[in-house]
C-alpha positions as CSV (number, residue, x, y, z in Angstrom):
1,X,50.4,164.2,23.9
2,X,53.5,165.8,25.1
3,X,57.4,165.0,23.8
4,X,58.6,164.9,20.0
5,X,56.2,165.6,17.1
6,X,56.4,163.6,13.9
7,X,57.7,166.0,10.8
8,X,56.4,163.6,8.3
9,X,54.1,160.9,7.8
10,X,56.7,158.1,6.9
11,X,59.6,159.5,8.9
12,X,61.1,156.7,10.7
13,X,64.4,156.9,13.4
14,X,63.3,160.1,14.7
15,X,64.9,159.2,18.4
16,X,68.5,159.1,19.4
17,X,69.8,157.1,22.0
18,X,71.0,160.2,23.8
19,X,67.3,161.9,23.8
20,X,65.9,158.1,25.3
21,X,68.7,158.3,27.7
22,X,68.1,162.1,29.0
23,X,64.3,162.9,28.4
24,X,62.5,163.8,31.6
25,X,59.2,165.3,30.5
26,X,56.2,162.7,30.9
27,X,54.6,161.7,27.6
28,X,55.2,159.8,24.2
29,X,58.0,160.4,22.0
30,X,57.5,158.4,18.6
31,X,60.3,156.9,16.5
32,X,58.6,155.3,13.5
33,X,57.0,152.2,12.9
34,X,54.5,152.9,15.7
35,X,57.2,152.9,17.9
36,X,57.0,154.9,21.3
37,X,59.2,156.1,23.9
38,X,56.6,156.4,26.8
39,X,58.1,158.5,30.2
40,X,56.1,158.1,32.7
41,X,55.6,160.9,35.5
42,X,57.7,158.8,37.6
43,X,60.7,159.0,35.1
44,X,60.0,155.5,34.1
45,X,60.7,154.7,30.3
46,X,59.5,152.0,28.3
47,X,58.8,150.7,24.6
48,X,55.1,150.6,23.5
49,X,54.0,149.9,20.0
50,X,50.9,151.2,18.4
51,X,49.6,149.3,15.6
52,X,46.4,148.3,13.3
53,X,45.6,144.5,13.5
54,X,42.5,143.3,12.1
55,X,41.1,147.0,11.9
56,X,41.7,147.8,15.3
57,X,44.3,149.6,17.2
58,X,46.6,147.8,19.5
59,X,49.1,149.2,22.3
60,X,52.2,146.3,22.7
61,X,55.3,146.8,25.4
62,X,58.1,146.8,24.4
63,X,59.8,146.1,27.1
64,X,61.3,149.0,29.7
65,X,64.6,150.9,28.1
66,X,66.7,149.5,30.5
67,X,66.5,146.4,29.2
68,X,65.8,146.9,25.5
69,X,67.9,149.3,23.6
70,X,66.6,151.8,20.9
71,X,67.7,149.3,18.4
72,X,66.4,146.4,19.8
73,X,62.9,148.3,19.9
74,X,63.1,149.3,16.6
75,X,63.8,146.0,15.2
76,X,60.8,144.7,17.1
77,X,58.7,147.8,16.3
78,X,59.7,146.5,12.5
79,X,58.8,142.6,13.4
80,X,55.6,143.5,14.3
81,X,54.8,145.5,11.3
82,X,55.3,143.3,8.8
83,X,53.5,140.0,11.1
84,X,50.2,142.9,11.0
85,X,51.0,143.9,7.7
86,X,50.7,140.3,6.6
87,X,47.7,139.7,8.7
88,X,49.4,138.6,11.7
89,X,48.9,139.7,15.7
90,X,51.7,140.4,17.0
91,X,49.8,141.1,20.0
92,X,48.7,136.9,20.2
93,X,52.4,136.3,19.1
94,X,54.3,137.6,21.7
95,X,51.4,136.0,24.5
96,X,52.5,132.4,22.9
97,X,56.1,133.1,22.8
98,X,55.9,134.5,26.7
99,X,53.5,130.5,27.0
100,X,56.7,128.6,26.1
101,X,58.6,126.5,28.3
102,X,62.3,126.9,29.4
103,X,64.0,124.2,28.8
104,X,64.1,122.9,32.5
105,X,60.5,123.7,33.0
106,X,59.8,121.6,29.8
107,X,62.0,119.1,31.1
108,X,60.5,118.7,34.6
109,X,57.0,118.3,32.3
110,X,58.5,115.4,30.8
111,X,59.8,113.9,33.2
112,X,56.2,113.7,35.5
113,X,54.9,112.6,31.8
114,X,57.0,109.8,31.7
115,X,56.1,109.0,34.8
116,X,54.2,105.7,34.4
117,X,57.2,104.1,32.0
118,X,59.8,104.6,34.4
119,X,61.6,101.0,34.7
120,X,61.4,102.6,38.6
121,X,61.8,105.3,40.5
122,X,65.5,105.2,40.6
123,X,65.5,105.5,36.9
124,X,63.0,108.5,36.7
125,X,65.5,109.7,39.0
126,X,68.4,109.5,37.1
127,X,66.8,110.7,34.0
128,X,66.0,114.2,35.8
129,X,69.4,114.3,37.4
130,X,71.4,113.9,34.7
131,X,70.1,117.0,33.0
132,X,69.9,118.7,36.2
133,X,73.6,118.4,36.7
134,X,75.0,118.8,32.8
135,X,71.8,121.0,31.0
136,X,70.4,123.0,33.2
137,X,73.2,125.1,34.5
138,X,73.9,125.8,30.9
139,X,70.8,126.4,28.9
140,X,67.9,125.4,31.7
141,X,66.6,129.1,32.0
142,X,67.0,129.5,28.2
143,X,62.9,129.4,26.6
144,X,63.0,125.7,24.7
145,X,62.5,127.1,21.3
146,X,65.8,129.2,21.7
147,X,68.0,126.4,22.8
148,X,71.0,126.0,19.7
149,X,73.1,123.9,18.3
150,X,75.6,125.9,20.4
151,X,73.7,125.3,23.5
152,X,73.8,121.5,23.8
153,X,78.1,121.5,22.5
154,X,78.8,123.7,25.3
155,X,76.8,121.3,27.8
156,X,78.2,118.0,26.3
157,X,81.5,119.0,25.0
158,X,83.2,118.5,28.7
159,X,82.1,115.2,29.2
160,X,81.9,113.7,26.0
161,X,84.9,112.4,25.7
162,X,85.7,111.9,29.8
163,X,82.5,110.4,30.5
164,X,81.0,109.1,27.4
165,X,78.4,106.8,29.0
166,X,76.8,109.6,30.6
167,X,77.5,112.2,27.8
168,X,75.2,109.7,25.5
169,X,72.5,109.4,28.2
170,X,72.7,113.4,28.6
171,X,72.3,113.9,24.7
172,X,69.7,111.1,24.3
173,X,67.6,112.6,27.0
174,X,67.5,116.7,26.0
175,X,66.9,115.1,22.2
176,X,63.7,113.7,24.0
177,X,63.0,116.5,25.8
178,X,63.2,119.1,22.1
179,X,61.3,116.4,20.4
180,X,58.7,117.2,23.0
181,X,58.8,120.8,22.1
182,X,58.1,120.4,18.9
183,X,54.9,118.5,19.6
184,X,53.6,121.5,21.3
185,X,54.8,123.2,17.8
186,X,57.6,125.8,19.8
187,X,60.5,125.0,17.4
188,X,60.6,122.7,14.2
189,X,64.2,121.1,14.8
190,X,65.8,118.9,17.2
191,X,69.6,120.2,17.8
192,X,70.5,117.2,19.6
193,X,70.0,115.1,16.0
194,X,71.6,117.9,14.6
195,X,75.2,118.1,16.8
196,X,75.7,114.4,16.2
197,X,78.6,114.6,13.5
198,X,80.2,117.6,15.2
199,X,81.1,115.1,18.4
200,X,84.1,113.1,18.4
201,X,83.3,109.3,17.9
202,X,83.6,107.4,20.9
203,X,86.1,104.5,20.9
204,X,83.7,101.3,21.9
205,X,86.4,98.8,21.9
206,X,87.5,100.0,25.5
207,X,84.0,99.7,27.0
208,X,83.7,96.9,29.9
209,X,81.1,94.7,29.9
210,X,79.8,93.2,32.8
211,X,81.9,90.5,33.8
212,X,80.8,87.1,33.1
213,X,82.1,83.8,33.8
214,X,83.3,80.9,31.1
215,X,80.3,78.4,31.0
216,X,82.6,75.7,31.7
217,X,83.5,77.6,35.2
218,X,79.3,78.0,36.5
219,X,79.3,74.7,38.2
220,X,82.1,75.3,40.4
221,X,80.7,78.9,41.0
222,X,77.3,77.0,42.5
223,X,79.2,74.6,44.3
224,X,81.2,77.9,46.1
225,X,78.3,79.6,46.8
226,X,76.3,76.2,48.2
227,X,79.2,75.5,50.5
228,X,79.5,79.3,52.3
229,X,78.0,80.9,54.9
230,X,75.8,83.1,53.1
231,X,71.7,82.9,54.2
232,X,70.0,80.6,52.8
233,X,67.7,82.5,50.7
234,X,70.3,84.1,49.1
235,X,72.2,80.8,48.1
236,X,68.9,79.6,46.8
237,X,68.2,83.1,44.9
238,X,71.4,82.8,43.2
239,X,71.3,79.2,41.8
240,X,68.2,80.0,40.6
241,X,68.7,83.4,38.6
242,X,72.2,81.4,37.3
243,X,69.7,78.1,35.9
244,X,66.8,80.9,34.7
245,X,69.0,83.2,32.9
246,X,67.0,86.2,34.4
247,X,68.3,89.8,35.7
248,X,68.6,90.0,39.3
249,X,65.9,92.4,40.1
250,X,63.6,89.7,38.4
251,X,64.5,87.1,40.6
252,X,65.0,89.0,43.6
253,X,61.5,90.2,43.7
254,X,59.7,87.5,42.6
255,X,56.3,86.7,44.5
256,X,54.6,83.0,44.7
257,X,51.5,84.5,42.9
258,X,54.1,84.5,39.9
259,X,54.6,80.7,39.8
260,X,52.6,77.7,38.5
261,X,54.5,74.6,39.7
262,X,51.9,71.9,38.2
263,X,52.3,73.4,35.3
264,X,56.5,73.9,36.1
265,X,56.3,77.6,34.8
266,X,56.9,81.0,36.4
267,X,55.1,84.2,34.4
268,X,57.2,87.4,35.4
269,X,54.4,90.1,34.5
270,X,54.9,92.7,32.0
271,X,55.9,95.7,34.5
272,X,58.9,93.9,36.1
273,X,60.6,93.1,32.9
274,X,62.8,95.7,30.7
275,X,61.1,95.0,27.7
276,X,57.5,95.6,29.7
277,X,56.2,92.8,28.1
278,X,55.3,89.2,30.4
279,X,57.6,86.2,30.1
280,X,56.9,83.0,30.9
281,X,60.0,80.6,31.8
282,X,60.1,76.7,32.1
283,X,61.2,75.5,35.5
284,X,63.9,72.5,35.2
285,X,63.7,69.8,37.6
286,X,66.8,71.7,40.0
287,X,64.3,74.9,39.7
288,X,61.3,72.8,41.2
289,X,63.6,71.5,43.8
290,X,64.5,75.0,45.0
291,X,61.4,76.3,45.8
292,X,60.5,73.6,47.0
293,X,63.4,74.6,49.6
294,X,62.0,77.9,49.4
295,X,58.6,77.6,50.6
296,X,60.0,76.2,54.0
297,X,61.3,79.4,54.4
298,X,58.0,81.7,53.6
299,X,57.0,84.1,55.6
300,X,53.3,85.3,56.5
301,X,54.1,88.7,56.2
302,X,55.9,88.4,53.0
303,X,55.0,86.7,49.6
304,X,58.6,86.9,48.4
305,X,59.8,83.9,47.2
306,X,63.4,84.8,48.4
307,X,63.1,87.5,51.1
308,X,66.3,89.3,52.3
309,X,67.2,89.1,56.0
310,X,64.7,92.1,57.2
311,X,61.5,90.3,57.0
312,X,59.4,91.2,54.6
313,X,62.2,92.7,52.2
314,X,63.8,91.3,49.4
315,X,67.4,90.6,49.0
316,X,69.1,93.9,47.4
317,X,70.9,93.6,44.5
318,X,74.5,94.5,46.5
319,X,74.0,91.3,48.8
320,X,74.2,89.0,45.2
321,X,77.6,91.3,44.1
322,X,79.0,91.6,47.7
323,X,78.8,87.4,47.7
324,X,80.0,86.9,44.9
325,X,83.1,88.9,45.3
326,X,83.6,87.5,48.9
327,X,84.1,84.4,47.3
328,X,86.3,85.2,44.9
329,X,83.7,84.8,41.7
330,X,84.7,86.9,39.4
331,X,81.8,88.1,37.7
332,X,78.5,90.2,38.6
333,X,75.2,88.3,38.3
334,X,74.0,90.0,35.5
335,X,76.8,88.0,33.7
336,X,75.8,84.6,33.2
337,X,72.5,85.9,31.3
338,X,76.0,85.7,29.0
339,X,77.7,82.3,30.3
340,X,74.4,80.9,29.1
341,X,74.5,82.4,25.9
342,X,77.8,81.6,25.4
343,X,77.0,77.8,26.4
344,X,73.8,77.6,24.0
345,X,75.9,79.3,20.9
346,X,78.7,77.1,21.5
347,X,77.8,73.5,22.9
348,X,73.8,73.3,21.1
349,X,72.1,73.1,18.4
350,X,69.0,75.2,19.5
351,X,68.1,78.2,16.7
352,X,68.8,81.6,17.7
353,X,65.1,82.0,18.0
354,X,65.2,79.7,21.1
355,X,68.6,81.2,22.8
356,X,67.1,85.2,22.7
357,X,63.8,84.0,23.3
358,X,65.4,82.6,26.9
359,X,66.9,85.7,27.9
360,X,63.8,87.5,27.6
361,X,65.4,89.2,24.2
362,X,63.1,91.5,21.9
363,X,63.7,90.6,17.7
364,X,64.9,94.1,16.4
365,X,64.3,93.1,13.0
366,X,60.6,94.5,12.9
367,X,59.5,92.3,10.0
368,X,60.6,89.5,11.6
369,X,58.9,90.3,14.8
370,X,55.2,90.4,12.9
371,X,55.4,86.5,12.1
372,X,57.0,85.6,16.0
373,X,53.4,85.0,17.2
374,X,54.9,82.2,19.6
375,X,57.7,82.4,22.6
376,X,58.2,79.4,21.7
377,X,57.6,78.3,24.9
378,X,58.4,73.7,24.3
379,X,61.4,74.3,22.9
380,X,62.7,76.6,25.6
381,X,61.7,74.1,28.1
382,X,64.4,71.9,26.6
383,X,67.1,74.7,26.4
384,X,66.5,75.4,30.2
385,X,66.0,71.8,31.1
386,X,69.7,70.8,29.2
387,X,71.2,74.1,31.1
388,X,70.4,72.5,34.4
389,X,71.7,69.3,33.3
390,X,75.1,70.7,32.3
391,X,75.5,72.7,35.1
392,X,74.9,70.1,37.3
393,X,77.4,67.4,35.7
């Protein structure tokens, strides 16, 4: 071995940065701890580490000098020590820190976990995008157990207040990635729980709801849309998602395999509702009627029971909107999910039960939830059966 002899058996700091800076010779210059300076013949330098774990000797890199600093190696060199010391490998330690994820790596795992619960693929999309656009530039390359506190302010802290719809999304969604993390056991704390005081409150008196009609005004909205010149699967698609109370993608892509007209009921299957759980809805008389009008206008190539005007493709949810506003409605057809709300709160007597039950609604109260055994399918029949009636004069 060729460079600096030891001068003691416990001398430690023997190197200066100045000699790791201009040593040329090949060989290994030891600092203390088990620390090396290693020169290689090609005047490479790097960090190796000589230790005793588990009775035998083990050679760790340090990294090359150029990169880690004398000081930086020696506090390593100590780290190490003590883990072996204590009975520890620093060897196995370092090859399951150099195992863990950045954050945009974990991320992307995530997201092709989460796969199968997408709503659809426009959400997964969303969900990877978001963080592509607002995480990732900031603290994507960083490994997931060193992502701070610090990290997710910096990411959030321009939008939070400018975009706070998003910022929420953005926070909700790295929280879920870290959460993740800590499964694998990388890090024990989540600092998106952990910033939530140190963010401004949002003011949620200014947020816009979707726009919804007065119950008193649906009829007249029916009547507008019966009388224009839209198609005629679209007129019949819209009185039918206002006298259901569903969410347009719901009655947009509904398929005759869906519907039981003996038995007046249509069953929406668990993977095209939000909650991912089936619901069954009573068909009034006015709902028989129109697909009865419906069926005239099937397809063989498509089982949609309101197809758009490509064959074979269902209406989009912009042709609903765009109609709408042509005609001066003022309101987007997620809204009278709420003019039917507002109707049953204000002009019946049916429980709550019935009313959230309708609109497909989950009980948040979790108690509560383990006696609802029944959708309480009768009574709903009478709710949608006395919308149809008022609507209709």
């Amino acid at each position: 071995m060729s460079g600096i002899k030891p001068h003691g058996k416990h001398q430690e700091k023997r190197l200066s940065a100045a000699t790791v800076r201009t040593v040329k010779e090949p060989g290994l210059y030891g600092d203390g701890n088990g620390l090396y300076l290693k020169v290689d013949p090609s005047g490479a330098r790097r960090w190796i580490q000589r230790l005793v774990v588990h009775g035998k000797r083990r050679d760790i890199g340090l990294g090359p000098t150029n990169l880690t600093s004398l000081a930086e190696a020696r506090e390593l060199a100590l780290e190490n020590r003590k883990l072996a010391r204590a009975g520890g490998d620093p060897l196995a330690a370092k090859r399951r820190s150099e195992a863990i994820l950045t954050f945009a790596e974990a991320a992307r795992k995530v997201h092709e976990l989460s796969k199968p619960t997408w709503r659809n693929e426009k959400h997964g999309k969303q969900w990877l995008s978001t963080l592509e656009t607002f995480a990732f530039p900031v603290f994507g390359n960083k490994r997931s157990n060193e992502v701070t506190s610090a990290d997710l302010m910096a990411a959030l802290s321009p939008i939070w207040t400018t975009h706070p719809e998003t910022a929420r999304r953005v926070k909700q969604r790295i929280g879920t990635v870290l959460k993740w993390t800590i499964a694998q056991g990388w890090r024990a704390d989540n600092p998106a729980e952990a910033i939530a005081k140190a963010l401004p409150k949002h003011d949620r008196s200014k947020v816009k709801h979707r726009r919804a009609l007065p119950y008193q005004d649906v009829a007249a909205a029916i009547a507008k849309v019966r009388g224009s010149e839209a198609g005629k699967s679209t007129k019949l698609a819209f009185e039918f998602l206002v006298l259901t109370a569903t969410r347009s993608g719901e009655t947009r892509l509904a398929v005759w395999s869906e519907f039981d007209l003996e038995k007046r009921l249509w069953t929406i299957p668990a993977d095209r509702m939000k909650t991912k759980r089936a619901h069954r809805i009573p068909l009034s008389d006015r709902c028989i009627e129109i697909l009865s009008e419906a069926r005239a206008l099937k397809s063989e190539s498509s089982e949609l029971v309101f197809p758009g005007a490509l064959g074979g493709r269902p209406l989009s949810d912009m042709t609903l909107s765009k109609l709408m506003k042509e005609l001066s409605i003022s309101a987007v057809p997620h809204g009278f999910r709420s003019s039917f709300r507002d109707w049953a709160g204000e002009r019946t007597s049916y429980s709550r039960e019935v009313m959230e039950f309708s609109l497909a609604h989950l009980i948040s109260d979790k108690a509560e939830a383990a006696y609802a055994r029944s959708d309480l399918f009768e009574k709903r029949a009478n709710i949608m059966r006395d919308w149809s009636l008022y609507i209709s004069g």
